[in-house]
KESE-878361 format. One line per field, with one value per residue: residue number from 1; residue in one letter; x, y, z of N, C-alpha, C, O in turn. Coordinates in steps of 0.2 Angstrom, whole numbers, m for minus. Atoms other than C-alpha are relative to their C-alpha. Example, Ala and Ser with C-alpha at 12.3 -4.5 7.8 and 13.67 -1.06 7.14 Angstrom:
2
n: c(1 / 2) $
res: c(A / S) $
n_c1: c(4 / m4) $
n_c2: c(m6 / m6) $
n_c3: c(0 / m1) $
ca_c1: c(62 / 68) $
ca_c2: c(m22 / m5) $
ca_c3: c(39 / 36) $
c_c1: c(4 / m4) $
c_c2: c(6 / 5) $
c_c3: c(0 / 3) $
o_c1: c(9 / m1) $
o_c2: c(5 / 11) $
o_c3: c(3 / 4) $
# end
This chain:
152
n: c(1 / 2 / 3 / 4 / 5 / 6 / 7 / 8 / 9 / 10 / 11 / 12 / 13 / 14 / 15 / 16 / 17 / 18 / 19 / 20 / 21 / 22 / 23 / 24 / 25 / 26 / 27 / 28 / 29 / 30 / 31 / 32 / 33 / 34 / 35 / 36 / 37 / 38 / 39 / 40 / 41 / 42 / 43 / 44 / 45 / 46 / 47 / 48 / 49 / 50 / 51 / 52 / 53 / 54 / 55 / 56 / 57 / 58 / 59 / 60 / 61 / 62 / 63 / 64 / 65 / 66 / 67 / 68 / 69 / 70 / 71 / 72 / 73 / 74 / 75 / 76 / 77 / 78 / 79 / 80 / 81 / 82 / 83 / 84 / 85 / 86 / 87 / 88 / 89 / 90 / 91 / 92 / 93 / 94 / 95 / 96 / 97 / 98 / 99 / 100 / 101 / 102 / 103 / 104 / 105 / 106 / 107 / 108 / 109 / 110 / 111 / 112 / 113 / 114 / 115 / 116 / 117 / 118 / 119 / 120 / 121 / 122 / 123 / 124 / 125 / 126 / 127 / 128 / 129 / 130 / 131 / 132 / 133 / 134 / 135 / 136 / 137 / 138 / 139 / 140 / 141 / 142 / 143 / 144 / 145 / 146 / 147 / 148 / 149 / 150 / 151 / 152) $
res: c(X / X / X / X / X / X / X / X / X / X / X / X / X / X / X / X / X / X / X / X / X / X / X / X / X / X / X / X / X / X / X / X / X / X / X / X / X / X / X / X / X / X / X / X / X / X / X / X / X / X / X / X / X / X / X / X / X / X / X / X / X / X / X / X / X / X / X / X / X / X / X / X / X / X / X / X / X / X / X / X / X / X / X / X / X / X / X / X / X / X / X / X / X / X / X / X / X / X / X / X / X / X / X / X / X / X / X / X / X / X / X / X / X / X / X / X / X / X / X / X / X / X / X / X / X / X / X / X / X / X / X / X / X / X / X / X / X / X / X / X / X / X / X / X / X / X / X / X / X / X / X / X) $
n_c1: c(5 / m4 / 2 / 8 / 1 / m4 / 4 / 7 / 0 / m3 / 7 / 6 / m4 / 1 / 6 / 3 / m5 / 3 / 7 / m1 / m3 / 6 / 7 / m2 / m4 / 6 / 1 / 7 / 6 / 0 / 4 / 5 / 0 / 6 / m1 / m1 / 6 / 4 / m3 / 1 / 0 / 7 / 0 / 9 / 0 / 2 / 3 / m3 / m6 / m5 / m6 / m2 / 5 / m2 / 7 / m1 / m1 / m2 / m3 / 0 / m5 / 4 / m4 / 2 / m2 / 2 / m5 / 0 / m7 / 0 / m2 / m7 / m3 / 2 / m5 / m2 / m5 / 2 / m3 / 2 / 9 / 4 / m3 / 6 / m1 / 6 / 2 / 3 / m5 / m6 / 4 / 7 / 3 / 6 / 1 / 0 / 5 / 4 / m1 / m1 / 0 / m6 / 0 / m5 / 0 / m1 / m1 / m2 / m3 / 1 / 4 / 2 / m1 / m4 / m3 / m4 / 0 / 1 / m5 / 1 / m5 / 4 / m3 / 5 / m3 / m6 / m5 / 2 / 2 / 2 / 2 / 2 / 6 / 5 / 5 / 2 / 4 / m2 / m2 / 3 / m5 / 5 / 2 / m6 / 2 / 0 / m10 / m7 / m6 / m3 / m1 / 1) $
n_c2: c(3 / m2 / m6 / m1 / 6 / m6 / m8 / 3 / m1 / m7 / m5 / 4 / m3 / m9 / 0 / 6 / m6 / m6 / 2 / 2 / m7 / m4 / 3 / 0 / m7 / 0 / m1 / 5 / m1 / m3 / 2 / m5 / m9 / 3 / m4 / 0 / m2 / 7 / 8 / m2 / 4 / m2 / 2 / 2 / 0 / 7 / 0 / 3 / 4 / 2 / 0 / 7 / 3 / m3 / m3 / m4 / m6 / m2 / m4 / m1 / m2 / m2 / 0 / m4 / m3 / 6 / 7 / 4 / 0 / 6 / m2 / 5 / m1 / m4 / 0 / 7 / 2 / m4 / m8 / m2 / 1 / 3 / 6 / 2 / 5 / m1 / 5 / 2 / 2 / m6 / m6 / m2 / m6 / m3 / m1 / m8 / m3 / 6 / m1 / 8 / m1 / 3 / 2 / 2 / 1 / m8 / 3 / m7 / 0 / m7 / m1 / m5 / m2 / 3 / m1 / 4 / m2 / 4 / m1 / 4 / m1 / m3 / m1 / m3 / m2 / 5 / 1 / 1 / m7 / 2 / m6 / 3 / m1 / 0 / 7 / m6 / 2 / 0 / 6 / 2 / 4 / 6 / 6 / 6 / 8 / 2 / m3 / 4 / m4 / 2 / m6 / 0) $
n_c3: c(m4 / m7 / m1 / m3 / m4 / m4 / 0 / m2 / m9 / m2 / 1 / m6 / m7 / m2 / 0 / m4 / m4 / m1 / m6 / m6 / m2 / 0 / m4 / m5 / 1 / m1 / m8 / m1 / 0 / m8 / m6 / 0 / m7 / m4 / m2 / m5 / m4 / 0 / m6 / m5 / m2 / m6 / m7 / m6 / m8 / m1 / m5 / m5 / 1 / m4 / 2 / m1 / 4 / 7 / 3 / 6 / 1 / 10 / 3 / 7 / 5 / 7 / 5 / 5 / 6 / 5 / m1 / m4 / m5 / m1 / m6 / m2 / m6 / m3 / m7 / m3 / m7 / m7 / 0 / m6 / 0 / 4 / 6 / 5 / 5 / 7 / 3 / 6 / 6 / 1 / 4 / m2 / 4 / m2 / 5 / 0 / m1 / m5 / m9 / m3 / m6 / m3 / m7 / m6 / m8 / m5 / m9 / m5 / m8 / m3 / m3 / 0 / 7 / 2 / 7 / 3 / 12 / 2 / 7 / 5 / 5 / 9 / 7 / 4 / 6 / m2 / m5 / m8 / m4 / m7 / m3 / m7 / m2 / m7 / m1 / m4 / m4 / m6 / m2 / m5 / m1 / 2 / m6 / m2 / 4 / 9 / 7 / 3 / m1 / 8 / 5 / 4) $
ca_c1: c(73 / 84 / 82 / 63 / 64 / 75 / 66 / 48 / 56 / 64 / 47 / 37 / 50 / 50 / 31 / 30 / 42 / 32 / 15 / 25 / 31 / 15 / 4 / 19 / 19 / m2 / m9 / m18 / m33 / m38 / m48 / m67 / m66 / m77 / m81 / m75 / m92 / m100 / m95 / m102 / m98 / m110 / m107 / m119 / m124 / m125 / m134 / m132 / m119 / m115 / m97 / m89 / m104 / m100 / m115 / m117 / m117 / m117 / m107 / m115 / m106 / m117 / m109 / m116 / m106 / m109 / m94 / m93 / m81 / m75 / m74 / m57 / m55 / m62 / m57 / m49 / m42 / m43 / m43 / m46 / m65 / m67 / m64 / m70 / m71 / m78 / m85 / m94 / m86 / m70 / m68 / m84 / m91 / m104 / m112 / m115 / m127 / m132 / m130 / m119 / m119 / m104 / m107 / m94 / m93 / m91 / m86 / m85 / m75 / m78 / m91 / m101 / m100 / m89 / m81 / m73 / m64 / m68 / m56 / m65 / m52 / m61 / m54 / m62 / m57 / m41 / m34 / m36 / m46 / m47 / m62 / m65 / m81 / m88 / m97 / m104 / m113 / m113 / m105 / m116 / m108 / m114 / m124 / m116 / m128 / m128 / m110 / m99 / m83 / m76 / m68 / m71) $
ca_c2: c(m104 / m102 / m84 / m83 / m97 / m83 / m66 / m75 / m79 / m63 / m54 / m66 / m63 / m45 / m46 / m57 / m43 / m29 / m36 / m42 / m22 / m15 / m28 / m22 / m3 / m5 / 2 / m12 / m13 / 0 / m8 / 0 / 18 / 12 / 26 / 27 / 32 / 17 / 5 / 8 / m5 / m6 / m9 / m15 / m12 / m29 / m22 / m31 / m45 / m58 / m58 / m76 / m80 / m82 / m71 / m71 / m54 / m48 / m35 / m26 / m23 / m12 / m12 / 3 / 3 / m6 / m19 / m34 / m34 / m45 / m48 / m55 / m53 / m50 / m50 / m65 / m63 / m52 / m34 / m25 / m30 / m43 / m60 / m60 / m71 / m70 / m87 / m86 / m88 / m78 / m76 / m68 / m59 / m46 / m43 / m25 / m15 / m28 / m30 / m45 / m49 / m54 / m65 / m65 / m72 / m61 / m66 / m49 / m47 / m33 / m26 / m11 / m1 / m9 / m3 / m16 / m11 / m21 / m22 / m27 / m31 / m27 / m29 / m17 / m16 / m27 / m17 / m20 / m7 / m8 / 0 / m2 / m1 / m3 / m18 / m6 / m13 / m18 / m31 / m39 / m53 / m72 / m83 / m97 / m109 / m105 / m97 / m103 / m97 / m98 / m86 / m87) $
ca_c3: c(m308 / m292 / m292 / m293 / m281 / m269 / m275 / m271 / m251 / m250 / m254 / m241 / m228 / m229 / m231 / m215 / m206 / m211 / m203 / m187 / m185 / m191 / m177 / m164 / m168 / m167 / m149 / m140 / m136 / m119 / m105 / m105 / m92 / m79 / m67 / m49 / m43 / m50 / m39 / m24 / m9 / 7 / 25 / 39 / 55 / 63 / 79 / 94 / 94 / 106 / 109 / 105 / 93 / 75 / 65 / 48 / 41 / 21 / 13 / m5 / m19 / m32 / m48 / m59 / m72 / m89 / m87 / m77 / m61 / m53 / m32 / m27 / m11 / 5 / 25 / 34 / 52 / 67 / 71 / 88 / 91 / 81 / 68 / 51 / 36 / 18 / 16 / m1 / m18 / m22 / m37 / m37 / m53 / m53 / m69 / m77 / m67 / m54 / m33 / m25 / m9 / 0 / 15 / 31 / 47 / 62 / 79 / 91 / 107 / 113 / 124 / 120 / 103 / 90 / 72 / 61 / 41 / 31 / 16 / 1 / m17 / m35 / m52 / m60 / m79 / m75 / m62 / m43 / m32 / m14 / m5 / 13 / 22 / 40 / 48 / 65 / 82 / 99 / 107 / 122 / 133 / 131 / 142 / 150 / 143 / 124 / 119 / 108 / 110 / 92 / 79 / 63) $
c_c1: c(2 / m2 / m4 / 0 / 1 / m4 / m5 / 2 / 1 / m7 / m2 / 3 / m1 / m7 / m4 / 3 / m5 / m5 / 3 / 1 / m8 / m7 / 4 / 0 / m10 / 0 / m4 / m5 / m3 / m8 / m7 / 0 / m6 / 4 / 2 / m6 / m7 / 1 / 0 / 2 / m3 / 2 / m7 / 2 / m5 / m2 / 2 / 3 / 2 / 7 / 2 / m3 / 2 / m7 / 1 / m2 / 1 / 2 / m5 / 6 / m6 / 4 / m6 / 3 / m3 / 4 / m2 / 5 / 0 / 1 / 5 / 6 / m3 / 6 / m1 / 3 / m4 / 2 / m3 / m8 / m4 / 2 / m4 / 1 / m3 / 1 / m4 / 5 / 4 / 5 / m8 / 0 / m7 / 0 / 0 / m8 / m4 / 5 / 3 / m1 / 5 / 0 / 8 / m5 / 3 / 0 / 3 / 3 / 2 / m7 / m3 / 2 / 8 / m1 / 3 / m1 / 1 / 3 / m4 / 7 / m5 / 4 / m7 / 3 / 7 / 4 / m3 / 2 / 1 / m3 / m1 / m6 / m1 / m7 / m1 / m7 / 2 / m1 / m5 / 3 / m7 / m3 / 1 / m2 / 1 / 5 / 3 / 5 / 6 / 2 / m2 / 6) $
c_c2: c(1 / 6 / 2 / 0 / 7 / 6 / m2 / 0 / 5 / 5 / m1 / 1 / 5 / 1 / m1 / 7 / 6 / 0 / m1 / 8 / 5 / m3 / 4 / 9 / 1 / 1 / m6 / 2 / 3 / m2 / 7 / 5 / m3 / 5 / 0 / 0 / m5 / m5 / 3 / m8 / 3 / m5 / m2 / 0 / m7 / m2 / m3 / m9 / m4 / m2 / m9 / m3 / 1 / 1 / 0 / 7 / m1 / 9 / 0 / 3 / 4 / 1 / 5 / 4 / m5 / m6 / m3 / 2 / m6 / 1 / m5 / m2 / 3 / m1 / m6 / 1 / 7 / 9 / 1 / 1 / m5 / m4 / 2 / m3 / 1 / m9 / m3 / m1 / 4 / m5 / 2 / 6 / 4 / 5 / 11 / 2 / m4 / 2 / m9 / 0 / m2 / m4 / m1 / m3 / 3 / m4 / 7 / m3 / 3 / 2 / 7 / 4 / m3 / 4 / m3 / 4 / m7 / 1 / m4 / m1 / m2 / m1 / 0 / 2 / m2 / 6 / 1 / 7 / m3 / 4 / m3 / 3 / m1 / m6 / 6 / m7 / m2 / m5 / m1 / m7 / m5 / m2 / m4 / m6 / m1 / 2 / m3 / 3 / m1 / 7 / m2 / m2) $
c_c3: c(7 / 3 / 2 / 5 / 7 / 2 / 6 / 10 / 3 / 2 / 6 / 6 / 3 / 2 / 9 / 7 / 2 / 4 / 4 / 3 / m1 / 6 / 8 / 4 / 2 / 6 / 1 / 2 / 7 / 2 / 0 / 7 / 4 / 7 / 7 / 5 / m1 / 1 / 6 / 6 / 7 / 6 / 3 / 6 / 1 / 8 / 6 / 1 / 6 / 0 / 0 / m5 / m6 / m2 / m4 / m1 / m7 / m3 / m8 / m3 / m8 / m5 / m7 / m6 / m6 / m2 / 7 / 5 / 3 / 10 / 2 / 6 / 7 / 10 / 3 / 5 / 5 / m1 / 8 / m2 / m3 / m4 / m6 / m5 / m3 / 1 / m7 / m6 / m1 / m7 / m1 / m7 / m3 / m8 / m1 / 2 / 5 / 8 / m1 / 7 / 1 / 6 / 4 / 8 / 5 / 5 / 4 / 5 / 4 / 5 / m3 / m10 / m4 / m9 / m3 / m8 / 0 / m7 / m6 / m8 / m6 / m4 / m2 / m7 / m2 / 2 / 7 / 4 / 8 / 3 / 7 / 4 / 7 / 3 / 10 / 4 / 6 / 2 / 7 / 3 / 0 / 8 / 0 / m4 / m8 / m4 / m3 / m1 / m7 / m5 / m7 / m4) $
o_c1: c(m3 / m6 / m5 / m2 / m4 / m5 / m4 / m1 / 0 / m8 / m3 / 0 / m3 / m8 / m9 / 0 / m6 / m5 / m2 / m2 / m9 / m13 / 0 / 2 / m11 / 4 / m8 / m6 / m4 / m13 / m6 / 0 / m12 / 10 / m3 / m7 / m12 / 1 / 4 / 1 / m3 / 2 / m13 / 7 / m10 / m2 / 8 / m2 / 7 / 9 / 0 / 0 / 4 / m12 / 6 / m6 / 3 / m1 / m7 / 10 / m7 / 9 / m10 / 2 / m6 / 3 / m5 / 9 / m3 / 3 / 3 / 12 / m3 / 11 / m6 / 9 / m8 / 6 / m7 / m10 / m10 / 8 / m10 / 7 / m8 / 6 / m6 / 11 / 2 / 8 / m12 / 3 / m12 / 5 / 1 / m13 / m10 / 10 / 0 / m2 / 6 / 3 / 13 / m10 / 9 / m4 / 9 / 3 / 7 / m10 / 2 / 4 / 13 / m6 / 9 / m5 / 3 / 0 / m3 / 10 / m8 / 10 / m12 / 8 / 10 / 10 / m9 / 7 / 0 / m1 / m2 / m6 / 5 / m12 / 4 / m11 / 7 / m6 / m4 / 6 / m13 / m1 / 2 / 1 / 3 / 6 / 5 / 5 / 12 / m1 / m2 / 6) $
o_c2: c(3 / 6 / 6 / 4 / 11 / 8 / m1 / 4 / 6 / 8 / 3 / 3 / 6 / 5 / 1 / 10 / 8 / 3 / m1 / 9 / 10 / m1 / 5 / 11 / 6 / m2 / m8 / 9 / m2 / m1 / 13 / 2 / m4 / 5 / m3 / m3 / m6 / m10 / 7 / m14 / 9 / m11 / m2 / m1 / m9 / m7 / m3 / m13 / m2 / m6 / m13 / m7 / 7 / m2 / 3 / 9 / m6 / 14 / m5 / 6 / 1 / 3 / 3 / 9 / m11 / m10 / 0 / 5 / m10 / 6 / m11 / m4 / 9 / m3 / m9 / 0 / 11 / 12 / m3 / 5 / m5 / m2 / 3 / m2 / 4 / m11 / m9 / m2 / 10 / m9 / m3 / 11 / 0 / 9 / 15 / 1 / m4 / 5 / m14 / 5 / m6 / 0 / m4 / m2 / 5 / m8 / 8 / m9 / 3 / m3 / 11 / 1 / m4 / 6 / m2 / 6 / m12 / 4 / m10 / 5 / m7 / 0 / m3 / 6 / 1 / 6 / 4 / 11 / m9 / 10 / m9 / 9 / m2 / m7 / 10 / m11 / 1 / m9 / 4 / m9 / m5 / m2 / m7 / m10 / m5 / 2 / m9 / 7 / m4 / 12 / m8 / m3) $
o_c3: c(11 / 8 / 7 / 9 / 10 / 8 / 12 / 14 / 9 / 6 / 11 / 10 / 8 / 7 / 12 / 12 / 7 / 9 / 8 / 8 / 2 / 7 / 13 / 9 / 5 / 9 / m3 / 3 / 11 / m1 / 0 / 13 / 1 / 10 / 9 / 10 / 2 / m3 / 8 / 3 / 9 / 5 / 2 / 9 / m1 / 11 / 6 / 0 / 10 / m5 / 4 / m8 / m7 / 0 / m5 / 3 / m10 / m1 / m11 / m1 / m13 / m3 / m11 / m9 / m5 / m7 / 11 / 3 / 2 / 12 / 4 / 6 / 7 / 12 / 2 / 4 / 4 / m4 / 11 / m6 / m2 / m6 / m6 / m5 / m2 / 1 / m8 / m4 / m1 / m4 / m1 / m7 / m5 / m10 / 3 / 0 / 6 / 9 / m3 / 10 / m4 / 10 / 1 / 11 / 3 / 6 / 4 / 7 / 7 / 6 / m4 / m14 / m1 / m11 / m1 / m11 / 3 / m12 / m6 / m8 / m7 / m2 / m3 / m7 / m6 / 0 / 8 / 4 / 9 / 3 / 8 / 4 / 7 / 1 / 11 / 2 / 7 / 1 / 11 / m1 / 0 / 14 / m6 / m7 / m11 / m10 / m1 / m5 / m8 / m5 / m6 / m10) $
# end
């Protein structure tokens, strides 16, 4: 009876063995190919701008593929020309086939035409993209009575 007892454990061990090496020897499961070209992100021209004033401003994010993505990151601090801020939700997921907005805050300090990158960060299909876009416009100087001299 011992014996059986033994066979029987031996069997169910090796058994338990073989499916651990046959689940480890299995490819996992590949992340759906979602195209480069369908994810578009979209700048703005934020026209005339006084310098000092925080402006909201909105970033899109078209998402033309058939997977969800996600948005996980956008811009927080200064560059020559300008502050700006993402204030909306981060994480941010933007279904399949649909438009997000991204809203920031914009404080210029410059004078006359201005160019600001705008770093957006993506997980698209679980790995992180970074596309950068353009916020465009011209900085005008404030009037004494209604500036506010704040950054973002």
């Amino acid at each position: 009876m011992c014996r059986v007892v033994t066979i029987g454990a031996l069997a169910i061990g090796l058994a338990t063995i073989g499916y651990a090496i046959s689940l480890f020897m299995a490819s996992p499961a590949q992340p759906p190919k979602v195209e480069r070209t369908a994810i578009v992100v979209e700048g703005a021209d934020v026209g005339e701008t006084t310098i000092g004033v925080i402006v909201p401003v909105h970033i899109r994010i078209h998402n033309n593929s058939n997977v969800a993505i996600r948005f996980i990151g956008g811009p927080n601090g200064c560059q020559r020309g300008g502050c700006m801020k993402t204030t909306g939700p981060c994480p941010l997921t933007i279904d399949a086939n649909s438009v997000a907005d991204v809203p920031l805050d914009l404080s210029v300090s410059m004078l006359g035409s201005y160019q600001l990158s705008v770093c957006v960060y993506l997980d698209i299909a679980g790995s992180a993209v970074e596309r950068t876009v353009y916020l465009t416009g011209h900085g005008i100087p404030a009037a004494e009575s209604n500036s506010i001299p704040t950054k973002p």
